[in-house]
C-alpha positions in Angstrom: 6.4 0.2 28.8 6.1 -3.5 28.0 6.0 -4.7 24.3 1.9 -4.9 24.0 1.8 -1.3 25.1 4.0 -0.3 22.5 2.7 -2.3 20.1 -1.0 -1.5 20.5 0.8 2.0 20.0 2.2 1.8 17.0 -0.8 -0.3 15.8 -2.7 2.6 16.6 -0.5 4.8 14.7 -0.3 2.9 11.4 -3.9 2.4 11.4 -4.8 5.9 11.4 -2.4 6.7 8.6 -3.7 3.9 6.8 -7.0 5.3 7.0 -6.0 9.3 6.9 -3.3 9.0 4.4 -2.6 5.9 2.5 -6.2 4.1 1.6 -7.4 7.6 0.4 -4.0 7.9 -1.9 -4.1 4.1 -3.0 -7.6 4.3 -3.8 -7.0 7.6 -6.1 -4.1 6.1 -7.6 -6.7 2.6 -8.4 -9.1 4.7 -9.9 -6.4 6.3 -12.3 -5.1 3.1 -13.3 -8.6 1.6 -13.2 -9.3 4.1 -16.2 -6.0 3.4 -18.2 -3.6 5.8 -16.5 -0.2 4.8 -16.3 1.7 5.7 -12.8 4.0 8.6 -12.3 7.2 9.0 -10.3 5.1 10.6 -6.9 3.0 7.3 -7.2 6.1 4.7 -7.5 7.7 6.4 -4.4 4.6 6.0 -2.3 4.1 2.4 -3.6 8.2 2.0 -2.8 7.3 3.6 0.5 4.3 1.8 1.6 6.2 -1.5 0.9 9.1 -0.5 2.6 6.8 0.3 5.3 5.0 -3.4 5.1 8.2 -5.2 5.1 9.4 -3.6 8.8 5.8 -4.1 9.8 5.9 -7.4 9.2 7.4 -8.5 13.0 4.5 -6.7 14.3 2.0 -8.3 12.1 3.4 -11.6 13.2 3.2 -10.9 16.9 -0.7 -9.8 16.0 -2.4 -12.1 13.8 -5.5 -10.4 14.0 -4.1 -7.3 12.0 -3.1 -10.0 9.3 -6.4 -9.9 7.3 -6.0 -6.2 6.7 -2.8 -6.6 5.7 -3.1 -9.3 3.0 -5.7 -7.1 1.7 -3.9 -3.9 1.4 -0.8 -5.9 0.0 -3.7 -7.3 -2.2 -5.0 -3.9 -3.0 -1.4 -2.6 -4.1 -1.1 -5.5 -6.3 -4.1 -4.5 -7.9 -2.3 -1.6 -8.6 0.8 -2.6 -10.0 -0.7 -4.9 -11.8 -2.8 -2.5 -13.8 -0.6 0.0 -13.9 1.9 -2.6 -15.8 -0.7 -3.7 -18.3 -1.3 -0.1 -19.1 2.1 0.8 -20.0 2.9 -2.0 -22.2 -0.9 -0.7 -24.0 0.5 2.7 -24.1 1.6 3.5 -27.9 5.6 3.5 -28.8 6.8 7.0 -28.8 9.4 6.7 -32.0 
């Protein structure tokens, strides 16, 4: 197997658990934090994991440019997140 069958093979495989698995679970999560949730530790693991994910991905993405569009916006999308998610814990009120 040369390295464009494997990649179109593993391209195929993180696309459909972007669409099966992640989207739906990152889109939950930006809905919570959308209406002033704050994350909890099952959400920071998957965030941990999705970017640990990205960052050995990033090779293939290079090699493919044409996968770089989605990318940038579901890094953009799980900024979103953070972001929000970080602006509603510092609104939370001080437990003392």
């Amino acid at each position: 197997m040369d390295r464009e069958e494997k990649d179109a093979g593993i391209l195929q495989a993180l696309a459909e658990r972007m669409e099966s698995q992640r989207l739906p679970r990152a889109l939950s999560i930006k809905e919570r934090v959308d209406n002033g949730e704050t994350l909890n530790e099952l959400d920071i693991q998957f965030l941990k994991e999705v970017l640990e994910d990205a960052q050995r991905a990033m090779p293939l993405m290079e090699r493919h440019p044409e996968w770089q569009s989605l990318a940038a916006s579901l890094i953009n999308l799980y900024k979103e997140i953070t972001d929000k998610a970080l602006e509603n814990e510092k609104n939370q009120p001080k437990d003392h």
